[in-house]
C-alpha positions, 0 to 999 in steps of 0.5 A: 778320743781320752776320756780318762787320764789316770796317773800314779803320784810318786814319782810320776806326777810328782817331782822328787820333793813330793810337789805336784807341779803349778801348771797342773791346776791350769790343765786340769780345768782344761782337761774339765771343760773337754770332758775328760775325766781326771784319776789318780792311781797310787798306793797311798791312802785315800783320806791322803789322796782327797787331802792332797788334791782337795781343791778338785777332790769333788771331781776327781777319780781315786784309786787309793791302796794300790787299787784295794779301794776306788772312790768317786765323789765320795760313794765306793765304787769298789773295796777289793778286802784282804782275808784278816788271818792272812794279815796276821800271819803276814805281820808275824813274818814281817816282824821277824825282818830287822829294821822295817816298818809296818803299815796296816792299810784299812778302810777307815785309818793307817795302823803302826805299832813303830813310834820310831820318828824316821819311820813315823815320818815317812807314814805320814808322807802317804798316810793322813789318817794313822792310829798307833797300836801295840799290836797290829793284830788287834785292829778291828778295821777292813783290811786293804793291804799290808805295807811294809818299809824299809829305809834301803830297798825293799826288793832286794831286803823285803820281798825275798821274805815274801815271794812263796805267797805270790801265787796266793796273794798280790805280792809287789815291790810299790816303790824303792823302800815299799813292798805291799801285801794285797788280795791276789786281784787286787792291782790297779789294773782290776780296779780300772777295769771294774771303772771301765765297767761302772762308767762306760769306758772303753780301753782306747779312751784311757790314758794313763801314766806310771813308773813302778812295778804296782803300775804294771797291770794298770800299763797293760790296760789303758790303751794310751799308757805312758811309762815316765822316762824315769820309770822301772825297766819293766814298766817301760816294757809293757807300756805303748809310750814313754814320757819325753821328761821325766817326773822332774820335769813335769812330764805327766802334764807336757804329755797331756798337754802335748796329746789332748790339747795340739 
């Protein structure tokens, strides 16, 4: 029986104009009243997370920042920091790429130090709490992650830049214009796992839904995993299901529907 539904947001319960989708309200009452409890798995910032589901905020599980930081009804139930010289370093090398953005991710606000409005606008898309800065390594703050942006693909115009670390940190491609820097064990996966363990869940009861490479630890976890039709190739590959409809189409909650509720 589920007793866990995990979900990433962009580009998986999310359509591509960022609106989740009416009937999901209706469902997750449903998903309530059966006892199954509701997460949501994403790189975006907590404060983010709460505001975007606030209706159901009290009785909603978030993994905020790519797994960094777990929340349940409003105590920590985990904060996986990252080593603040490394940052630094990190932000020093970002800064020598033209044309991208940087977001220092920490527990209490998002730090920019672009006032560049393109750039400012799409920070805002997953950031609701953000602070300006001159210089980002100034921020006296708990470090989660670094995010850096690029307007046209970052695997192909970031991560290059940063491959050499992964093998000292959590290198990841979270999205078509998004790269993240991270504590090497930091990923959804390990903080569904530190869930598994704080909660009582076992593998078999959780499902989960996803379509980018910051999902993929998280995939091989859950024991009902279900990769978006839209989802990256490699997500697809280590997912046991792939959804009949992609984000466009509503596929996380006709899934759900489909499996917890026929």
């Amino acid at each position: 029986m589920i007793k866990l539904i995990v979900t990433d947001l962009d580009g998986t319960l999310l359509d591509s104009n960022k609106n989740i989708h009416p009937g999901f309200w209706a469902l997750h009452k449903k998903m309530t009243d059966k006892g199954i409890l509701f997460s949501v798995a994403s790189g975006r910032q907590l404060f983010n997370l709460e505001e975007t589901f606030y209706p159901i905020a009290h009785n909603t599980l978030f993994i905020a920042e790519n797994g960094t930081y777990v929340s349940f009804r409003g105590r920590d139930l985990h904060v996986n920091p990252m080593d603040f010289n490394a940052t630094i370093e990190f932000i020093k090398i970002a800064r020598k790429i033209i044309g991208i953005g940087l977001v220092l991710c920490c527990k209490n606000a998002a730090y920019i130090e672009s006032r560049d409005q393109r750039f400012v606008a799409e920070v805002n898309k997953y950031y609701s709490k953000v602070v300006f800065l001159d210089d980002l390594t100034q921020a006296n703050d708990t470090v989660l992650k670094l995010a850096l942006f690029d307007f046209a693909d970052a695997e192909i115009n970031i991560y290059p830049h940063f491959r050499q670390f992964e093998n000292q940190y959590k290198v990841v491609v979270s999205g078509r214009q998004w790269m993240d820097i991270s504590h090497i064990s930091a990923n959804k996966g390990s903080a569904l796992e530190k869930i598994q363990k704080e909660l009582g869940f076992n593998r078999d009861e959780i499902m989960a839904f996803g379509d980018f490479l910051n999902d993929y630890e998280m995939m091989e976890l859950a024991g009902y995993s279900f990769a978006m039709k839209n989802a990256h190739p490699e997500i697809i590959k280590v997912s046991r299901f792939v959804t009949e409809y992609d984000n466009d189409n509503n596929g996380v909650v006709e899934t759900i529907e489909k499996v917890c509720f026929t």
